[in-house]
C-alpha angles and dihedrals in degrees: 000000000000091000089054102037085054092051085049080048109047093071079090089080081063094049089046109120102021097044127047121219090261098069100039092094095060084057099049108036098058089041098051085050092046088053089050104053086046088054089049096049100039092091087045094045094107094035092050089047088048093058105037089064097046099046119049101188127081094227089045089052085047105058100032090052093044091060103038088054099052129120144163092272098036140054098216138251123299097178142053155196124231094191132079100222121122113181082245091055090037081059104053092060092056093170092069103024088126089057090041103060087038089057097043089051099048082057093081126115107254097250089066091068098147097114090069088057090057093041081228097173087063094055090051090055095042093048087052089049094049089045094238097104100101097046097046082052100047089046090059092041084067097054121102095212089154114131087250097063091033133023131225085252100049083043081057090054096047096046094059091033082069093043095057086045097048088047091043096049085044085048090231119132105317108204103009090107100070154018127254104249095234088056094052081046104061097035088050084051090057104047091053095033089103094033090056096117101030082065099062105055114113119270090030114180123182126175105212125188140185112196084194103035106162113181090347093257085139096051093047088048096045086044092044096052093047091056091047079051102046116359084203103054114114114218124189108202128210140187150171124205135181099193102074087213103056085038087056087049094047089052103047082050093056093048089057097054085048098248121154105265093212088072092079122069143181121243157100101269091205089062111034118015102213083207108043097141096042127077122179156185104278137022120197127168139146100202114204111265129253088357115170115227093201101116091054086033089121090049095049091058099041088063098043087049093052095069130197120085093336103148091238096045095107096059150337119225126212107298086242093070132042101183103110094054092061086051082055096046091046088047085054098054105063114106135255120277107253131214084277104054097256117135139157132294139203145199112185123173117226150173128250091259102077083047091075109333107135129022155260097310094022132133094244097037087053093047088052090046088053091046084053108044091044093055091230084135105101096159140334109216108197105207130202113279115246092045095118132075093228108030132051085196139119103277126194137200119209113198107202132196134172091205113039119186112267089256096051086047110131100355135096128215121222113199119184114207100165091115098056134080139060141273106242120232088239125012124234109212107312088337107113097138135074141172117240122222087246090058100040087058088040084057096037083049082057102050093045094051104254119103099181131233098311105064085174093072095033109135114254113267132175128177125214138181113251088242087047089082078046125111154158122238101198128174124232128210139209120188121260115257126186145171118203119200127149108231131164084260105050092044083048082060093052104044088049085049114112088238117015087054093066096057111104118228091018100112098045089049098056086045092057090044090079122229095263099148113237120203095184121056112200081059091052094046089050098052096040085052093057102049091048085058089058086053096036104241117140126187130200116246090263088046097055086049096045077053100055096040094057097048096037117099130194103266118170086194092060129092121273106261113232139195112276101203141340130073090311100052118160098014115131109251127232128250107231086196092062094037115137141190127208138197109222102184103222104252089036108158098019085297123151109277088228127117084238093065092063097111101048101042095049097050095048087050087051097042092051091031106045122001087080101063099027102033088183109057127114130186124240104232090195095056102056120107134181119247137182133217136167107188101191101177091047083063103050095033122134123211113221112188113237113263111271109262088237082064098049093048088054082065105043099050090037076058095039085048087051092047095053097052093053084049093051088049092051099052092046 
């Protein structure tokens, strides 16, 4: 595939001078799509022509080529070409090749529209123009891209190989565009992994779709691994895609295997969802990491404001990262539990960050708590770092499911396959690692329950309750103490404050008040009143409290200070000072793992936890919100003990000794 992807490629020697790096992806992409279709169509050419001029409707064409094309290993043709250009016939009338390839490509059926996404009769012009026309087309004329030299799948691979190699020449995301195939692999494997022999029952149908399709490598892969399963099986496959040139690739892609084009469509997917009535089998994506979702952010809360079933309604994350909205919208799209008890399945591949980023009360705390509550988990796979084109991070895959099996109810499977994987021979971007056949099957053995014969090398699994990752954040409170005395360094405080500094009087005043300490305030605010009626100063209510606040010290020692009106009076107030949150796992102390036992939980934990050491804290009921969590390197972390000192002392003086010696041969 290397060896291809760099003959496609090396058209760019051609383009050199009159195009920069940055524009030779929009000559070589349309063009590789435009030589394999040809490649696809050139044992059809006479059938096509036969029925094109017999049938004069598109559906008609449709149906009767489509049948007349099928075979064991194909599905059929569901486009078409009314002219009779080949490249190879555009090139032996070199005076109007440009007219001719325009024309050839203006011949397609209308579903086959990915040429407009490429702008592609542009490209022909400006190569003319540029006088490189004839040798770009001569260099694809020369390519074998028919299903027999290269598979769907391999066609997969060197369409995203010249992607990452377009984005990496124009300096512009390398990598973000697709998926390494090892990585599809292993997260199709786990979301069929259960449904292994229910696929392959006779008459199988599955629905499979990809909100962030790219060029459509998930789909092929997920297709590709049904039919090894069951031959038989029929798959409709579906996807969504913002960049209009990977979407024209993908959908090219979908017309070869025979697939119905209109099941791709262009779009944001945060902001219209092309699919919004339809759910389906299987749910696959690889959103884009550490995406913003500023510039839909409108849209975005419009929809989490609507309510009802709208796919954000559960949460909103930061505006700097939308991955948790495509974990929503996935979420969204399985579909619906049947009378038999079959419902939809994901795999989605994320970052760290949805695993823990925001508290207790957060958007993303609150969408994993809905992911939680509503037992959608199925299981979290932690990969290798360095997996990725484009990031060297931690990466996740989630594996989803509306209908667990009743063993895997309520509970979610941590699988840590950091360990795992290979380094590769020559990096690709920031991709030095890979996973191994042997160690997909080692992690899929994990996830389905059965670690093999070696129990030594099986891959690290826990399993959790869902309300195991669930906790309060509650806020616990200490009385406000405070000693009030006016020295020269609390009057210097308030003559230095914004506001308490601008009243006239107030300072002399203070000064004359005398620097008798106070433990109790209503008596010190009394007093102080009193005597700033016999100078005649008078303060607003804010301003007495902004007063007592600046001069007051923490004393333990003072009087509890209390409301002074209102509903609460006589209530000790809190010091905000001394204010302080705490985490209570739900089930602490052997307690039920349910919202109702919050009560009683918290306060046992308080009362354990922290009664013994501050007597007099309370806990602000009002104040307690429900987090979620789920801290997947904690639970697999391994404690190694620090090196002897005897051992670090070898070293220093074996460095020291090192060090000497240079020194010695520097001064001689």
């Amino acid at each position: 595939m290397s060896v291809l992807s760099s003959f496609v490629w090396s058209v760019a020697d051609t383009l050199r001078g009159p195009y920069s790096e940055a524009e030779y992806g929009s000559v070589v992409l349309p063009f590789t799509v435009l030589r394999r279709l040809e490649c696809v169509m050139e044992p059809h050419r006479e059938t096509m022509a036969e029925i094109v001029a017999q049938y004069p409707g598109e559906q008609q064409r449709r149906t009767h080529l489509k049948l007349k094309t099928r075979t064991p290993d194909s599905a059929g043709l569901s486009f078409w070409t009314e002219s009779d250009y080949t490249l190879k016939k555009a090139l032996q009338d070199p005076d109007n090749l440009t007219e001719n390839l325009i024309d050839y490509v203006g011949g397609f059926s209308a579903n086959l529209d990915v040429f407009k996404s490429f702008d592609f009769e542009t490209v022909i012009r400006t190569l003319d123009a540029r006088d490189r026309l004839a040798q770009v087309t001569r260099h694809f004329e020369k390519i074998d891209l028919s299903p027999d030299a290269v598979s769907n799948a391999d066609m997969g691979d060197l369409f995203e190989n010249l992607i990452y190699r377009f984005a990496e020449s124009a300096n512009d995301g390398a990598g973000q565009f697709y998926t390494p195939r090892d990585v599809v692999r292993l997260l199709v494997d786990l979301v069929y992994a259960e449904d292994t022999d229910a696929l392959r029952d006779r008459g199988t149908v599955r629905s499979i779709y990809d909100p962030t399709v790219g060029t459509g490598g998930m789909l092929t892969v997920a297709e590709e691994h049904l039919h090894g399963l069951n031959p038989e099986a029929s798959t409709a496959l579906f996807g969504q895609e913002i960049n209009s040139r990977t979407y024209a690739i993908c959908k090219a892609d979908l017309l070869i295997k025979g697939q119905d084009p209109s099941n791709v469509r262009q779009g944001d997917t945060l902001v219209v969802d092309r699919f919004a009535d339809v759910r389906f089998d299987y749910v696959l994506s690889n959103p884009p990491f550490g995406t913003d979702w500023k510039a839909i952010e409108s849209d975005v809360k419009h929809e989490h404001a609507r309510g009802g079933q709208g796919r954000f309604v559960p949460g909103l994350p930061a505006v700097g990262d939308a991955a948790m909205l495509f974990l929503l919208h996935v979420a969204s799209k399985m579909r619906d539990v049947d009378s038999t008890g079959r419902g939809g399945k994901a795999g989605i591949v994320l970052n760290g960050s949805p695993l823990f980023n925001g508290g207790a009360g957060s958007g993303p705390s609150d969408i994993r708590g809905h992911m939680l509550e509503n037992d959608l988990v199925e299981a979290i796979v932690a990969l290798p770092n360095d997996m990725f084109y484009n990031t060297g991070i931690a990466t996740y895959l989630w594996i989803l499911s509306n209908s667990k099996s009743p063993e895997r109810q309520g509970t979610v499977q941590l699988i840590d396959a950091t360990g795992l994987g290979s380094k590769m021979r020559k990096s690709i971007g920031s991709k030095r690692v890979e996973i191994s056949d042997d160690h997909r099957a080692d992690i899929v053995r994990a996830f389905v329950g059965d670690p093999g014969e070696d129990d030594d090398t099986a891959v690290p699994v826990k399993i959790f309750a869902n309300r195991d990752f669930a906790y309060w954040t509650i806020t616990v409170e200490r009385p406000l103490q405070l000693r009030f005395e006016c020295t020269p360094e609390t009057i210097s405080a308030v003559a230095e404050h914004k506001k308490l500094g601008q009243i006239p009087g107030l300072t002399e005043a203070l000064e004359s008040f005398g620097d008798e300490p106070y433990l109790n305030r209503e008596k010190f605010m009394l007093e102080l009143g009193r005597h700033f009626g016999g100078t005649g100063l008078t303060l607003t209510t804010a301003q007495r409290k902004a007063l007592w606040q600046t001069i007051g010290v923490h004393d333990e020692t003072a009087e509890y200070c209390r409301v002074a009106s209102g509903q609460n009076k006589g209530e000790i107030e809190p010091d905000p000072g001394l204010r302080d949150t705490e985490n209570v796992p739900f089930g602490w102390g052997g307690h039920p793992k349910t919202h109702e036992a919050l009560q009683e939980t918290v306060q046992a934990y308080v009362d354990a936890e922290v009664k013994p050491h501050i007597d007099d804290a309370w806990i602000d009921w009002d104040k307690t919100k429900t987090g979620y969590e789920i801290p997947f390197t904690r639970h697999f972390y391994t404690y190694e003990p620090p090196r002897p000192l005897e051992e670090i002392d070898k070293d220093l003086e074996r460095v020291v000794g090192e060090i000497m010696t240079l020194l010695r041969e520097v001064e001689s």
